[in-house]
C-alpha positions as CSV (number, residue, x, y, z in Angstrom):
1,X,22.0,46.2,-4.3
2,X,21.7,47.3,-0.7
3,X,24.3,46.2,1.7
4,X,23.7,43.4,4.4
5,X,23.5,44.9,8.1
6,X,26.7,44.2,9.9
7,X,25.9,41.8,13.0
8,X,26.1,44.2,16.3
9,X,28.8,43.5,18.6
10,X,26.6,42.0,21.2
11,X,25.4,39.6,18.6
12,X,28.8,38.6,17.5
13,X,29.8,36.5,20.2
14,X,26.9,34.6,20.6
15,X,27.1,33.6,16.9
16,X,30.7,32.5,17.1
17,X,30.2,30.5,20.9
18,X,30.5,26.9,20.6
19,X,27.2,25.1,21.9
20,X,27.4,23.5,25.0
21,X,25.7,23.5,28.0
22,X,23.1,25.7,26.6
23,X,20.1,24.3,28.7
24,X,22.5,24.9,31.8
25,X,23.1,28.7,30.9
26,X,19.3,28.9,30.1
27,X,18.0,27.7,33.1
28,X,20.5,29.5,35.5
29,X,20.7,32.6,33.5
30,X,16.4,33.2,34.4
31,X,16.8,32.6,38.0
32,X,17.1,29.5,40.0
33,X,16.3,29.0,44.0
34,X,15.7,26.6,46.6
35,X,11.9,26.2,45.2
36,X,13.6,25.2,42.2
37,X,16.0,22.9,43.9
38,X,14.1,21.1,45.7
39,X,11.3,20.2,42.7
40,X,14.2,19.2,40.8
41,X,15.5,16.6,43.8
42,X,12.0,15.0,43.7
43,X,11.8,14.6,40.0
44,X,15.2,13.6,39.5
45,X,14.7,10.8,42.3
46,X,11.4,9.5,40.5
47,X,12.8,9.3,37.3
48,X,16.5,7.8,38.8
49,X,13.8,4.6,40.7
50,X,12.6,4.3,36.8
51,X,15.9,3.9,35.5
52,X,17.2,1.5,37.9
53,X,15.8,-1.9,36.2
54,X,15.1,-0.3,33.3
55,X,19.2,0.6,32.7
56,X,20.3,-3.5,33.7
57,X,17.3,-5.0,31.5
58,X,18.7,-2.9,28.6
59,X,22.3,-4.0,29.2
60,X,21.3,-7.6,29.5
61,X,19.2,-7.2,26.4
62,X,21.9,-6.2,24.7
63,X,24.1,-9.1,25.6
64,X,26.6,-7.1,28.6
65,X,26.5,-7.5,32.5
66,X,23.7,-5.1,34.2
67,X,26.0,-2.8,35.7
68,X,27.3,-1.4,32.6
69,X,23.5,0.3,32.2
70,X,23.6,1.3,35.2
71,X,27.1,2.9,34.5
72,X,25.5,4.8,31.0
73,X,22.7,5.8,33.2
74,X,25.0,7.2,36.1
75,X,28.1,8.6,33.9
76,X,25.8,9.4,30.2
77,X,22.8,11.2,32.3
78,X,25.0,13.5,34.4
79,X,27.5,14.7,32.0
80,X,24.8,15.6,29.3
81,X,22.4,17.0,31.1
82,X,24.9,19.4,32.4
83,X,26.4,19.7,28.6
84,X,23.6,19.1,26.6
85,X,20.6,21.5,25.4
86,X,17.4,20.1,26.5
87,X,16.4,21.4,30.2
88,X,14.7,18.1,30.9
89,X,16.4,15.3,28.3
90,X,17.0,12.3,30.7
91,X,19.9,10.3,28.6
92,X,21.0,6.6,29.3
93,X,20.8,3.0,27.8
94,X,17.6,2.7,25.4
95,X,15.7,0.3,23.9
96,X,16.2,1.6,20.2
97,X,20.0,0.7,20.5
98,X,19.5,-3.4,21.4
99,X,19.2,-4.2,18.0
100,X,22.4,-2.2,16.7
101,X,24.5,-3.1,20.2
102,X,23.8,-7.0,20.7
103,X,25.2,-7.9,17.2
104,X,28.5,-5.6,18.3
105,X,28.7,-7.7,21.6
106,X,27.9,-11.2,19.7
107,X,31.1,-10.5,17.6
108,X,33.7,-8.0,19.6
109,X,32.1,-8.7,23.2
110,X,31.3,-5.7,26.0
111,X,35.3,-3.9,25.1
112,X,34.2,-3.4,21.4
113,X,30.5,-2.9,22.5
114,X,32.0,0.3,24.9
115,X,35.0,1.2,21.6
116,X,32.2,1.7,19.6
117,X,29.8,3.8,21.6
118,X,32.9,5.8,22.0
119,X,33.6,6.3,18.5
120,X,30.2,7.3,18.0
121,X,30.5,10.3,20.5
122,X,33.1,11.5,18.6
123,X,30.9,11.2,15.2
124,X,28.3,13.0,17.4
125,X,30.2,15.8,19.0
126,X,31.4,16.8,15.0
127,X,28.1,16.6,13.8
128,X,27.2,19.7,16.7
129,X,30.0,21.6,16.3
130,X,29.2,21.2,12.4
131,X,25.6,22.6,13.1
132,X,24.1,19.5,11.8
133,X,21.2,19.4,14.7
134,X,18.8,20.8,12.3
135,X,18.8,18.6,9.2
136,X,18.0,15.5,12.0
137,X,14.6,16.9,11.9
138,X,13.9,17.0,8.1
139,X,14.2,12.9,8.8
140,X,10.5,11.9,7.6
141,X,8.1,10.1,9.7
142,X,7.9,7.1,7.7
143,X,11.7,6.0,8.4
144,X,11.4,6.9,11.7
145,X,8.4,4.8,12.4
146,X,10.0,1.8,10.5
147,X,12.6,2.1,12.6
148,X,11.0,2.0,15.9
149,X,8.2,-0.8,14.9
150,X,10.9,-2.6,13.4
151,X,13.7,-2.2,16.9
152,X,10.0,-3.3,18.7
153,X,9.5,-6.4,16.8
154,X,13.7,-7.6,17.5
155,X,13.3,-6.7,21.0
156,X,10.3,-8.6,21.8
157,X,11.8,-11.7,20.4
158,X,14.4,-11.6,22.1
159,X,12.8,-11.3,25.1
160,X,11.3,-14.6,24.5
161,X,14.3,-16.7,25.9
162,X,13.6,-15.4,29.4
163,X,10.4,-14.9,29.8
164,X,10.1,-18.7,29.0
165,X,13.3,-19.8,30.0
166,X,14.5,-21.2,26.8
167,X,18.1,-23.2,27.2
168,X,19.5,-22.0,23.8
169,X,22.4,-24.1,22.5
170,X,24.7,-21.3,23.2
171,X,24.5,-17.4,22.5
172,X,21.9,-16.3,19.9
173,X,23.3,-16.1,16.6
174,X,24.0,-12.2,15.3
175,X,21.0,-12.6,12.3
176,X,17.4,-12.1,13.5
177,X,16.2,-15.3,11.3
178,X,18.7,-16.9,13.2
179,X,17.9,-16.2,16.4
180,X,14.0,-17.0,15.7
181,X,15.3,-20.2,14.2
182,X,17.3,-21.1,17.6
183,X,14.2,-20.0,19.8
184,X,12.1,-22.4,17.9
185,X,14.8,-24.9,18.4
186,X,15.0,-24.7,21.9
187,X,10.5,-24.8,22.6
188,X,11.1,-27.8,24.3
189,X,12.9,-26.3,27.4
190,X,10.3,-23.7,28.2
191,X,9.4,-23.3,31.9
192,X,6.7,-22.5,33.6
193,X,7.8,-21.2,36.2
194,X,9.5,-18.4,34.2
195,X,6.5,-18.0,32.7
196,X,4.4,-17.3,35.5
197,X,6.8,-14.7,36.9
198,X,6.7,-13.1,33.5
199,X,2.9,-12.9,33.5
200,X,2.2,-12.0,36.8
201,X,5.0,-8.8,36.2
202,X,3.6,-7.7,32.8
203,X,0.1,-8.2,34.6
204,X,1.7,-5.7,37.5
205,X,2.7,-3.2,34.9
206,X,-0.6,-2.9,33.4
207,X,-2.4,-2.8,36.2
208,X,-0.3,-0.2,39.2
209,X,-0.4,3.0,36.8
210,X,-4.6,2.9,36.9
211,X,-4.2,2.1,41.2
212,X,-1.1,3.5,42.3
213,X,-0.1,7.1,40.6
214,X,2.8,8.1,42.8
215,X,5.2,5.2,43.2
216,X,6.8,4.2,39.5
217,X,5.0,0.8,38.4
218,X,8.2,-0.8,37.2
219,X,9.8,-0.6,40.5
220,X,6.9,-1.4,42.6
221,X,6.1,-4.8,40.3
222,X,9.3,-6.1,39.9
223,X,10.0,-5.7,43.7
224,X,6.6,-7.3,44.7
225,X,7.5,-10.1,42.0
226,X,10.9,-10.6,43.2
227,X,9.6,-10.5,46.9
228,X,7.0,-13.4,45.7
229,X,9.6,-15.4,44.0
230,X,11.7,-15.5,47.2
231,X,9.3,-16.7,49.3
232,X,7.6,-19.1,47.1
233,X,11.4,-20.7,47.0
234,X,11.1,-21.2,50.7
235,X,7.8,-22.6,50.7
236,X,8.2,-24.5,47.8
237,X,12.1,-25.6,46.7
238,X,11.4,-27.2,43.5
239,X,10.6,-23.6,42.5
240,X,13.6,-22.3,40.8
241,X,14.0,-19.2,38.2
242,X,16.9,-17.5,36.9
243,X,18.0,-14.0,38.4
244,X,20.3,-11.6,37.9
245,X,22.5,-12.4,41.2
246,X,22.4,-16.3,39.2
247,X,22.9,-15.1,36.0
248,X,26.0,-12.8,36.3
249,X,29.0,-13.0,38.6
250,X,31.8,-10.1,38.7
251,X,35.5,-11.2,40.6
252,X,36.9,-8.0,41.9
253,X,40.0,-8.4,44.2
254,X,39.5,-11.9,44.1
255,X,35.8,-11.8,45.9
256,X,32.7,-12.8,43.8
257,X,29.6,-10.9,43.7
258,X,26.2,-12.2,42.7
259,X,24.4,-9.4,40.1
260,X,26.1,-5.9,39.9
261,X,29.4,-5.2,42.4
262,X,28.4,-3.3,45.2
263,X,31.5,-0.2,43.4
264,X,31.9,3.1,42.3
265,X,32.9,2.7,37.9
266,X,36.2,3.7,38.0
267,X,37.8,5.1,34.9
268,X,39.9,2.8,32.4
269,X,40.3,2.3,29.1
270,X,37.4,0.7,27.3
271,X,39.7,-1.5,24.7
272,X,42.1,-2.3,27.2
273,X,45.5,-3.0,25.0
274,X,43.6,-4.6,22.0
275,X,42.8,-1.0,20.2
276,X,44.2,-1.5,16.2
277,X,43.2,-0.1,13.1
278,X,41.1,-3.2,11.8
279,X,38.9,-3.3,15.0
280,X,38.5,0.5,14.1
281,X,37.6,-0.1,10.6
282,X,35.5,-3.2,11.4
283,X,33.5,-1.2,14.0
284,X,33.1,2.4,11.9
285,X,30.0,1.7,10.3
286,X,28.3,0.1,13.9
287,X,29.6,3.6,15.1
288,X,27.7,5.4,12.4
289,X,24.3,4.3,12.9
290,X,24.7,4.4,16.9
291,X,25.5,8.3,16.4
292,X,22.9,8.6,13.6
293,X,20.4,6.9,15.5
294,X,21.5,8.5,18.8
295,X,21.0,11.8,17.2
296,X,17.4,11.2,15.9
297,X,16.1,10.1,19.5
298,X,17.9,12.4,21.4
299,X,16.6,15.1,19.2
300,X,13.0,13.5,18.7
301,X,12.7,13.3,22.9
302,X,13.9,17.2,22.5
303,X,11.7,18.3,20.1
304,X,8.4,16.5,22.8
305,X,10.0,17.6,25.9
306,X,9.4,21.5,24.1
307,X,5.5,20.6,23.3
308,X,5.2,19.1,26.7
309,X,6.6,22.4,28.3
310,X,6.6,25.6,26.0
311,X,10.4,25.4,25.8
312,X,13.0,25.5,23.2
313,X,15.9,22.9,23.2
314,X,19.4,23.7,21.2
315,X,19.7,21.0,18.8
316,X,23.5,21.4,18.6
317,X,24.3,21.9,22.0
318,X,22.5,18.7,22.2
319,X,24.5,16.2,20.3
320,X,27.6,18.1,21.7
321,X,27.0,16.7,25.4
322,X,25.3,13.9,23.9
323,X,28.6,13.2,22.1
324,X,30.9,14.0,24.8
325,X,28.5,11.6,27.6
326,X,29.3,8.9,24.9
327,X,33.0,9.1,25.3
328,X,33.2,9.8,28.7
329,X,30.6,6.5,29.6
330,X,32.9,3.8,27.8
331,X,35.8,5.0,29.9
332,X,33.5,4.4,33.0
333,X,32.1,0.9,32.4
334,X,28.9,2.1,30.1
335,X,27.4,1.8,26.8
336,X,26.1,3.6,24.1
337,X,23.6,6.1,25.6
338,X,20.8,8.9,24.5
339,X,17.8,10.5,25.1
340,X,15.5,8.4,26.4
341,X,11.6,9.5,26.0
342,X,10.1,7.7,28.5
343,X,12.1,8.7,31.8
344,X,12.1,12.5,29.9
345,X,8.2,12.5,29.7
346,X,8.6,11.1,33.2
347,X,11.0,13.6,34.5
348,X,8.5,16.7,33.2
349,X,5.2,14.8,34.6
350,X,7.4,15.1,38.3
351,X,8.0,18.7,38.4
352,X,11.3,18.9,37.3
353,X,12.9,22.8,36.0
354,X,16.1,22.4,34.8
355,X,19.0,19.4,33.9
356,X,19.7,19.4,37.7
357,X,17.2,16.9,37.9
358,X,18.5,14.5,35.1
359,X,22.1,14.8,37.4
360,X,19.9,14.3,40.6
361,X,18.5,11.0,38.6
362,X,22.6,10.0,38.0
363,X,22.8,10.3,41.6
364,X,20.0,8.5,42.2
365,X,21.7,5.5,40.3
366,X,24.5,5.4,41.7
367,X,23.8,5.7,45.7
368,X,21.4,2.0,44.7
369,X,24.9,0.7,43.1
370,X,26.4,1.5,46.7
371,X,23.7,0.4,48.7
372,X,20.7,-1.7,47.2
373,X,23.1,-4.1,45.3
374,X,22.9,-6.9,47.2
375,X,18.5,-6.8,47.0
376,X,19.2,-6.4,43.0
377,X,20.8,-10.2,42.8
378,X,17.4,-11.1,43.7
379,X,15.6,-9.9,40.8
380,X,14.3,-12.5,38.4
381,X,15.4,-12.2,34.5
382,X,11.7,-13.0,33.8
383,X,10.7,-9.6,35.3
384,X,12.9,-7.7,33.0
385,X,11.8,-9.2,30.1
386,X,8.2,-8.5,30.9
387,X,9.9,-5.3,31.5
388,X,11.1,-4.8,28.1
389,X,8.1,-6.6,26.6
390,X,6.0,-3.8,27.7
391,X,8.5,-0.8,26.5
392,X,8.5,-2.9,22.9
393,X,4.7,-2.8,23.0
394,X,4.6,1.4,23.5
395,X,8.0,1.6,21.2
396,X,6.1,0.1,18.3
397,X,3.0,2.7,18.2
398,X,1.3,0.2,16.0
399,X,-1.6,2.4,15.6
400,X,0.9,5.3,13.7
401,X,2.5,2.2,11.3
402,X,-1.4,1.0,10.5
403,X,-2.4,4.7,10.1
404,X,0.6,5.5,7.3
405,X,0.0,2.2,5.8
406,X,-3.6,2.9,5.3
407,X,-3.6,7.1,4.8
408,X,0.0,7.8,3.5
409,X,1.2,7.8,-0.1
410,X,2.8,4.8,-1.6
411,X,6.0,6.2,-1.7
412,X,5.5,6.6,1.9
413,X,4.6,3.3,2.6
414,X,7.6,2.4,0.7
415,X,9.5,3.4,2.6
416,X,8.0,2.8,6.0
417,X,8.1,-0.7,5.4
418,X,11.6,-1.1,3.9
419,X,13.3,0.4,6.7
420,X,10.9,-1.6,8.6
421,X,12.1,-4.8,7.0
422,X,15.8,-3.8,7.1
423,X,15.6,-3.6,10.6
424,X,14.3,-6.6,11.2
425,X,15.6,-9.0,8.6
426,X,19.6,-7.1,8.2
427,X,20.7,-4.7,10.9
428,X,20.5,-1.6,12.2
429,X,23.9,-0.7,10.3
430,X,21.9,-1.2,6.6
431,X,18.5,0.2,8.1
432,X,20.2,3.6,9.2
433,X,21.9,3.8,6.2
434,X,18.8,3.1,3.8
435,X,17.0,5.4,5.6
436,X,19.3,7.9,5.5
437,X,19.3,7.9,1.6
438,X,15.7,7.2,1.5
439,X,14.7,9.8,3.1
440,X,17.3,12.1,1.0
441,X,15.7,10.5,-2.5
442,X,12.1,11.6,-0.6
443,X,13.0,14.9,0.3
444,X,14.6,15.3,-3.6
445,X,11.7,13.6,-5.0
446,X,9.3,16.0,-3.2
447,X,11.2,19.0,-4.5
448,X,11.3,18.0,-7.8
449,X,7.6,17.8,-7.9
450,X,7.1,21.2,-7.0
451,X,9.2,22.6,-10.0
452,X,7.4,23.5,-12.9
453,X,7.8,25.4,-16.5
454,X,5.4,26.7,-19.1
455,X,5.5,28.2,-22.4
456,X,3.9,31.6,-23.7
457,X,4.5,32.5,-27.5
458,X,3.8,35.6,-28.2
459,X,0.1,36.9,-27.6
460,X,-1.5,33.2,-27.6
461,X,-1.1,32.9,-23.9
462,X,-2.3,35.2,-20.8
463,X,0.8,36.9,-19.0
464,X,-1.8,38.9,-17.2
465,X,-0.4,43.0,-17.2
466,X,2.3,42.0,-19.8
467,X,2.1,40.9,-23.5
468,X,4.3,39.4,-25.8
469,X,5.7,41.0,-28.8
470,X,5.5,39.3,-31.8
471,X,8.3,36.2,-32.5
472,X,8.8,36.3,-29.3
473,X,8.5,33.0,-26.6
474,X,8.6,32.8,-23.1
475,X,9.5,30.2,-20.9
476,X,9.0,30.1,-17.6
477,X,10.7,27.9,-14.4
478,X,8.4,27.9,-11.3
479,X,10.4,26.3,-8.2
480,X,14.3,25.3,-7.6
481,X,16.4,24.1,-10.3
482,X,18.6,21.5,-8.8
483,X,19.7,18.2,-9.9
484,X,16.6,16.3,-9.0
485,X,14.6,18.6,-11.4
486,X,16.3,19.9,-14.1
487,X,14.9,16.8,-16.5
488,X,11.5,17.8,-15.3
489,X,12.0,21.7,-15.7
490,X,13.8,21.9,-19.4
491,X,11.4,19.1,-20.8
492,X,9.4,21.8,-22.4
493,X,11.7,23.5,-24.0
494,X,13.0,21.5,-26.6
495,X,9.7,20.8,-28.1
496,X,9.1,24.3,-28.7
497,X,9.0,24.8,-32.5
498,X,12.4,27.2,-33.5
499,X,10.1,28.8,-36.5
500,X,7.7,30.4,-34.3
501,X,10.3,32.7,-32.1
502,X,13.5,34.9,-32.5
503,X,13.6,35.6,-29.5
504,X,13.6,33.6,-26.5
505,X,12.8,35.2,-22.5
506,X,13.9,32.5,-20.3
507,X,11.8,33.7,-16.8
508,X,13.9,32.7,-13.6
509,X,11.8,35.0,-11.0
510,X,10.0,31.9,-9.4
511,X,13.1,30.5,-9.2
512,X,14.5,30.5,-5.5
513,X,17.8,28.4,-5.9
514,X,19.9,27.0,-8.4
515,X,22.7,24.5,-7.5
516,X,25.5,23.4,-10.1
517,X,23.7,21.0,-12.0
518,X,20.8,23.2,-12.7
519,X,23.8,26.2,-13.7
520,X,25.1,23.2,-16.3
521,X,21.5,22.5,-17.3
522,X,21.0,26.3,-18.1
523,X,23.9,26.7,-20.0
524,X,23.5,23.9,-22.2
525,X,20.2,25.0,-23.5
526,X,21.5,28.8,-23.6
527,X,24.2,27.3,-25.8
528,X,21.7,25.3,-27.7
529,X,19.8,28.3,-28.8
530,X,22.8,30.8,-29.6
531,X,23.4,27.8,-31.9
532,X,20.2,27.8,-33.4
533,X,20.3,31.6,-34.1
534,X,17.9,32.3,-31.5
535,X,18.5,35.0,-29.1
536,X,18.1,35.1,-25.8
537,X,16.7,36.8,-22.5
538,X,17.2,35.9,-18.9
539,X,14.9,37.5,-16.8
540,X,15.1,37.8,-13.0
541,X,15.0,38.7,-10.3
542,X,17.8,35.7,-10.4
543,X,18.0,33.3,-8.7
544,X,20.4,32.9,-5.0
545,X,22.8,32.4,-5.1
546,X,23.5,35.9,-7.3
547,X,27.3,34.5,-7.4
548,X,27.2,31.9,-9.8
549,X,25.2,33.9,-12.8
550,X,28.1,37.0,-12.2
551,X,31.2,35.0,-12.2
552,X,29.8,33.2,-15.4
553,X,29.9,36.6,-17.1
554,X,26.9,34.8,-19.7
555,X,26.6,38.3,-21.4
556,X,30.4,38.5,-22.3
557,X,30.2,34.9,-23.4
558,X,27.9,35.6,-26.6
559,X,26.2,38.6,-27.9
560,X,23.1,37.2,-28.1
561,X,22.7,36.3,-24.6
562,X,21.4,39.3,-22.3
563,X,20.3,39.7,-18.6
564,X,17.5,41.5,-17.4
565,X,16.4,42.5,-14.3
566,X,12.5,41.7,-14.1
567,X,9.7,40.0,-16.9
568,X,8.7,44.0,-17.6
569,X,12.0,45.2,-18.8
570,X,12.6,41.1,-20.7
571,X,9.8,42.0,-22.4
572,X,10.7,45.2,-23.7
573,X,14.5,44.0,-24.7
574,X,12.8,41.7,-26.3
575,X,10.7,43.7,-27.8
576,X,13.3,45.9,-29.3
577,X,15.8,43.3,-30.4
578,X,13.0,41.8,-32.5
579,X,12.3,45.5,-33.9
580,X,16.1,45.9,-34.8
């Protein structure tokens, strides 16, 4: 067996370098000038005037004050754009974490909401330095489309309360039957006035992108609905809706502001002095699915950003600085954070050529913090929910869920529509888990359908160039032998009658991996037939890895066992054993 090339020295380090800030180096290491620069600026402000109400609607969906999205989108969006390995990922609050985030804040409030976004970046940060960036894209469509519908369908309900201003007899409950049941309690406090303001945004939104192409439709609606709302309250003082500057206060230094504090985040410890071990424990497995579901939209947004440009992203550099923006955020007022789609496809569409313009969008954020605070009080909660209403509509591609339902296998519709259901009806905590397994048991499943055996005895059969010698049998393995399919591959064997063979050629030359239950499997049936007086001939090329079948020594084990190197030279052993 030939030796394996020894990696050249240049190679070596590049191997061993831990991934981070690959799109940085990319994008610096081919050249980058003012031209660049400058298109990066203009993107990076675009996409930064499409964060700005997008980031406080998420946080208020998910049950915080608004200016801890605006924190994730200031502190999360710098640091992994810098660290990360997408050239044009814009990261910050998203709508596919409301569903695993609100039931964190319901219970722990915004400290364990920020403690566990935290641990999650840790999670995150092992899974890239474990080179696990990969195996996020084997995750079949099916579960990821279940969860997306299934996020859709919690976050448009829970818009409901403000876009008709239901008075719920305090917070929502945590369970999503719950919360429908409360909404439905509380029909009889619905305002029209919220209403209207809801329409006539979600009418806004639909209509600017076909008129207006370069000013961002969610800022230009809300701020013409918040500008009408205003003045409608002058002319009119019995109209009255809820906005963000009445909705949330914040004392710092003992002076009140209305909506988000006019203030730099400043650094402190998310958990303040209530960090213990059973907060830890109780928060682990919310930490789980924010980094497993962190990692498959980060990744997916990656994986679009490369069609939409010709590029190729570094999964593991990725969840690195995705994983380091998530414990860095917390410490800075912010929430869980990722990729976000939307302002990424955005951020390409406006001309932007490397992360610079993700940090310009950070920027962006955080000079409206200093100086368009006061204007944000003004903004009605109605408008956000119309806001989010719209982004659960395009989150849900209910064309892609009726497609699989109609075109897919069964087993895929299975499993579309259970992590559908889970997400809905449980949490995003079982969903991410069932998925998770479901779409291991898939993968296995799949696998296991594409091993195969057949039988040859003697002459009876075609082997093509070869023939059998007489009282001897062939049985061949087409495909891996792993746990999922050893049932399925040995099936064959054992009916095959012992009278008809001496010798037995067991082909494993369409055999391209073997793991340790298939080894056991194998060696159970080799045992099998030394016991039955049958002798017997492995043929390869063997299967990798080559490891296991040497440091078994099989051929030391019994004399009736031998190895061969090809099906030409089996069938010739066998051939002369049956002769002697």
């Amino acid at each position: 067996m030939s030796a394996s090339p020894r990696p050249s020295p240049q190679s070596e380090p590049v191997r061993r370098r831990i991934p981070v800030a690959a799109a940085l180096r990319r994008s610096f290491s081919k050249g980058y000038g003012l031209g660049d620069f400058q298109a990066d600026l203009l993107a990076g402000t675009v996409v930064g005037v499409v964060a700005l109400p997008l980031s406080m609607a998420l946080a208020i969906a998910v049950g915080a004050p608004p200016q801890h999205g605006l924190y994730t989108a200031i502190v999360a969006g710098a640091l992994v754009a810098l660290l990360g390995g997408c050239k044009f990922q814009v990261t910050g609050p998203t709508a596919a974490f409301v569903v695993i985030l609100a039931p964190i804040v319901t219970k722990h409030g915004v400290t364990g909401l920020m403690t566990a976004g935290l641990m999650a970046g840790v999670l995150l940060v092992i899974m890239g330095l474990a080179r696990l960036g990969r195996l996020i894209e084997y995750i079949p469509y099916p579960v990821t489309t279940g969860f997306t519908a299934g996020i859709a369908t919690v976050i448009a309900t829970l818009q409901l309360k403000d876009v008709l201003g239901l008075e719920a007899a305090g917070p929502l409950p945590e369970h999503y039957a719950a919360k429908v049941a409360a909404l439905w309690a509380a029909r009889g406090t619905a305002d029209v006035f919220e209403l209207a303001v809801a329409a006539s945004t979600l009418a806004l939104l639909l209509v600017i992108p076909r008129v207006v192409k370069k000013v961002p439709a969610p800022l230009l609606a809300i701020t013409l609905v918040s500008l009408a709302a205003v003045v409608v309250a002058e002319v009119y003082p019995v109209f009255s809706v809820a906005t963000i500057g009445s909705r949330f206060h914040t004392t710092l230094d003992g002076v009140e502001f209305a909506g988000i504090p006019p203030v730099l985040p400043t650094p402190a410890l998310p958990w303040g002095d209530g960090l213990s071990h059973e907060l830890v424990r109780e928060l682990l497995p919310s930490a789980f699915a924010i980094a497993m579901l962190g990692a498959i939209e980060s990744l997916l947004s990656a994986v679009i950003a490369d069609g939409m440009t010709g590029t190729k992203h570094d999964p593991d550099s990725e969840l690195i600085g995705l994983g380091i923006g998530n414990i860095v955020a917390p410490i800075f007022g912010g929430i869980a954070a990722t990729g976000a789609l939307a302002r990424t496809a955005t951020n390409i569409r406006a001309g932007a050529r490397s992360p610079i313009a993700a940090v310009t969008h950070a920027v962006v954020v955080l000079l409206s913090i200093l100086f368009l605070a006061p204007l944000v009080a003004y903004v009605p909660m109605a408008s956000l929910a119309a806001l989010l209403l719209l982004v659960a509509w395009n989150m849900s591609e209910l064309h892609h869920f009726i497609r699989i339902v109609k075109l897919a296998p069964r087993s895929d519709v299975f499993v579309l529509l259970t992590c559908y259901g889970l997400t809905v009806v449980m949490d995003m905590v079982v969903a991410v888990s069932a998925g998770v397994v479901l779409a291991a048991v898939l993968f296995m499943r799949r696998m296991a359908e594409l091993t195969g055996s057949r039988t040859v005895l003697s002459t009876a059969d075609d082997l093509g160039e070869f023939a059998l010698p007489e009282r001897v049998a062939l049985y061949e393995i087409n495909g891996p032998l792993f746990f999922g399919a050893v049932q399925k591959a040995m099936a064959a064997l054992h009916a095959i009658r012992g009278d008809s063979y001496e010798v037995m050629i067991l082909h494993l030359g369409k055999v391209p991996f073997i793991d340790s239950t298939g080894f056991v499997a194998l060696e159970n049936v080799l045992d099998g037939l030394v016991r039955r007086q049958k002798t017997v001939v492995l043929a390869g090329p063997l299967p990798r890895p080559r490891e296991i079948f040497d440091k078994a020594r099989l051929e030391e084990r019994s004399k009736r066992v031998y190895i061969a190197e090809d099906l030409d030279a089996a069938i010739r052993l066998a051939g002369a054993l049956v002769s002697a």
